[in-house]
C-alpha positions, -999 to 999 in steps of 0.1 A, spaced: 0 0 0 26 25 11 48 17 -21 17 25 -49 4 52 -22 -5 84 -39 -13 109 -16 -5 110 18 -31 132 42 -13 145 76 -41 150 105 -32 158 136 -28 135 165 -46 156 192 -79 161 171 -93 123 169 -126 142 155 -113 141 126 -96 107 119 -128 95 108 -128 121 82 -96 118 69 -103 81 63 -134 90 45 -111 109 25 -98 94 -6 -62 102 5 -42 62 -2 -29 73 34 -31 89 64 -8 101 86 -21 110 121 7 133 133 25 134 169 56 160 154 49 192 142 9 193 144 13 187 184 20 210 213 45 200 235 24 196 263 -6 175 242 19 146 228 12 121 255 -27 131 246 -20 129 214 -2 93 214 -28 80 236 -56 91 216 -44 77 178 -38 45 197 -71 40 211 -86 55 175 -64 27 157 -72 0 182 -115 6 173 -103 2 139 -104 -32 112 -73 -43 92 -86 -21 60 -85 7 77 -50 2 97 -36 -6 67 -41 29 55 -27 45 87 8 57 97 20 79 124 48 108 121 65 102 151 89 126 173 123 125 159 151 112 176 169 138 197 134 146 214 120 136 246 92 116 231 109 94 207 115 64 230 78 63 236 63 74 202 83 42 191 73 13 221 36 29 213 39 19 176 53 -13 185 17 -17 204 -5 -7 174 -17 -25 141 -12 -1 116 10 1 80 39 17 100 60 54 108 71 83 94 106 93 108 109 133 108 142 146 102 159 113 91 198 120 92 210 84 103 208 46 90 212 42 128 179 58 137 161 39 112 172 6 125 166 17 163 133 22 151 130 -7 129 140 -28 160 111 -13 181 81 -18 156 65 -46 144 85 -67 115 53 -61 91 51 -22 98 72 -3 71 95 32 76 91 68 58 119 86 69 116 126 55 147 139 45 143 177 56 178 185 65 210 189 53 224 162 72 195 135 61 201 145 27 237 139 23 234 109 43 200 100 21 217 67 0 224 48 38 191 57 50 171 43 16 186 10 20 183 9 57 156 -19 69 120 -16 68 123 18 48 91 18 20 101 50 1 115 83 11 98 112 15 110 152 12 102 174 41 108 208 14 99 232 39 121 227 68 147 213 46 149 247 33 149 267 64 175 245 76 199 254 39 189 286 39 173 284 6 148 308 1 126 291 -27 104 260 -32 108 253 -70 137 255 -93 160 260 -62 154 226 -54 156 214 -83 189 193 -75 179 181 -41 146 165 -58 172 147 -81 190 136 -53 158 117 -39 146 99 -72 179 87 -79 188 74 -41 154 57 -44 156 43 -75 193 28 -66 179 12 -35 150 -1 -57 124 20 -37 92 31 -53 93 69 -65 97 91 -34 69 114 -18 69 155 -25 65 180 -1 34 197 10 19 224 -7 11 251 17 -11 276 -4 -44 256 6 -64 282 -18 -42 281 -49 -59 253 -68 -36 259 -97 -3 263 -80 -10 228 -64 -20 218 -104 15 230 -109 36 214 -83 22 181 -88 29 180 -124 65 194 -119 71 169 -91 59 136 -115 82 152 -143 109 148 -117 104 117 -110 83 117 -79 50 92 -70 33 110 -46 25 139 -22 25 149 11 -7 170 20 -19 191 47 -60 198 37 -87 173 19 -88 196 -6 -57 187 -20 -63 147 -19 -83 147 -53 -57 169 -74 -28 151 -61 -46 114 -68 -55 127 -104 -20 144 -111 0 111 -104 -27 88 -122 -18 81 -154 -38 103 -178 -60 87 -202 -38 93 -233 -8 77 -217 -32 46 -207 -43 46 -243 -6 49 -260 2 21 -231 -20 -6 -245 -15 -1 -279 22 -7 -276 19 -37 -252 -10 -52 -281 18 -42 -310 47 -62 -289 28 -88 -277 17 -97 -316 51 -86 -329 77 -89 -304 103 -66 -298 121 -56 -331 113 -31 -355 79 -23 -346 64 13 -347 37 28 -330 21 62 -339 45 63 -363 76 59 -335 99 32 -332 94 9 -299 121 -5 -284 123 -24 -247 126 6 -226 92 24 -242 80 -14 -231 94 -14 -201 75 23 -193 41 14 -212 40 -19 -186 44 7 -159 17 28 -169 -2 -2 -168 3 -19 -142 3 16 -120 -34 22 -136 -45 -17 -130 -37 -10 -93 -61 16 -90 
């Protein structure tokens, strides 16, 4: 789930009203948050309500669910973990990864079955990004833009990141995770900007996207999808190989060879899934 996993929909841990919601969302997954969402003084709250929400909860539901916990050099991250360890659900999100050591600590505290996000969102995580993607139990990474910026010193959310987005598609891809997860979005109003970053985040190679709102679930699911014209340029070149065979076939007057093959089984099997 976590691997073909579109959107992801952050809720905050202290406001179980609206975990149902979220789930009646059609966001792939939701995060209930006990990081950035929380006040210091609610996270015990907060933990002890999105384990009693989770424990009410069937299998097809849990399996939607992860939890951002605290990161490692806080107070709560000894707890956020032997909680998690307790709880059926798909598994974390590690804020401000930085170490292969953290992930397996954490591994090492949740069930085998549960599965890792760590979000790179520092300079530190990211140049220590290709040890963390192969570290155990990690499903895909996931880019924390905003406070990775504030902690670079970067002053922009587009082009200026341009190489650090790079950097996560190619880490994943050489520890054969699926595409990695975008940042957030944070202008909740600005339909088209949101348009925008999700079709400059799939150019780059990214698979999902981290939201904050509802709102945003729909555009991100539809802006990830395959559209119907790749769907349709898809099957006619999987029909044209599999009654030709690879060789000098052409279709729409182009030449196929096995990695347009390769990419139309993608499309595929990416639009089978959903």
């Amino acid at each position: 789930m976590l691997q073909r996993a579109k959107s992801f929909l952050f809720v905050p841990g202290d406001r179980p009203e609206r975990f149902e919601k979220a789930v009646n969302t059609a966001a792939d997954i939701i995060i209930l948050d006990l990081e950035d969402a929380v006040s210091p003084d609610n996270k015990a709250a907060a933990r002890d309500a999105v384990l009693d929400w989770l424990q009410g909860r069937g299998d097809a539901v849990n399996r939607r669910v992860i939890v951002r916990i605290n990161d490692v050099t806080s107070k709560w991250f000894e707890d956020d973990c032997r909680a998690l360890g307790q709880a059926s659900l798909a598994g974390a999100m590690l804020p401000k990864a930085e170490l292969s050591e953290t992930i397996s600590a954490l591994a090492g505290s949740i069930s085998r079955h549960q599965q890792i996000v760590p979000l790179i969102e520092t300079v530190r995580g990211w140049d220590n990004m290709r040890q963390i993607a192969q570290s155990t139990n990690v499903a895909r990474l996931a880019f924390g833009s905003v406070d990775f910026c504030v902690d670079a010193g970067i002053r922009g959310e587009q082009e200026e990141l341009d190489f650090v987005r790079s950097s996560l598609v190619l880490n994943s891809r050489l520890a054969g995770l699926a595409a990695p997860v975008d940042g957030v979005s944070t202008d909740l109003k600005n339909t088209e900007m949101l348009a925008n970053d999700v079709r400059r985040s799939r150019r780059f190679g990214f698979g999902a996207k981290l939201c904050i709102h509802p709102a945003q679930v729909d555009a991100v699911n539809i802006g990830y999808a395959p559209d119907p014209e790749e769907i349709a340029w898809a099957h006619r070149v999987v029909a044209a190989v599999e009654a030709g065979g690879l060789g000098a076939i052409a279709v729409d007057g182009k030449l196929i060879d096995k990695p347009l093959h390769i990419k139309a089984a993608k499309i595929l099997d990416a639009f089978q899934e959903k």
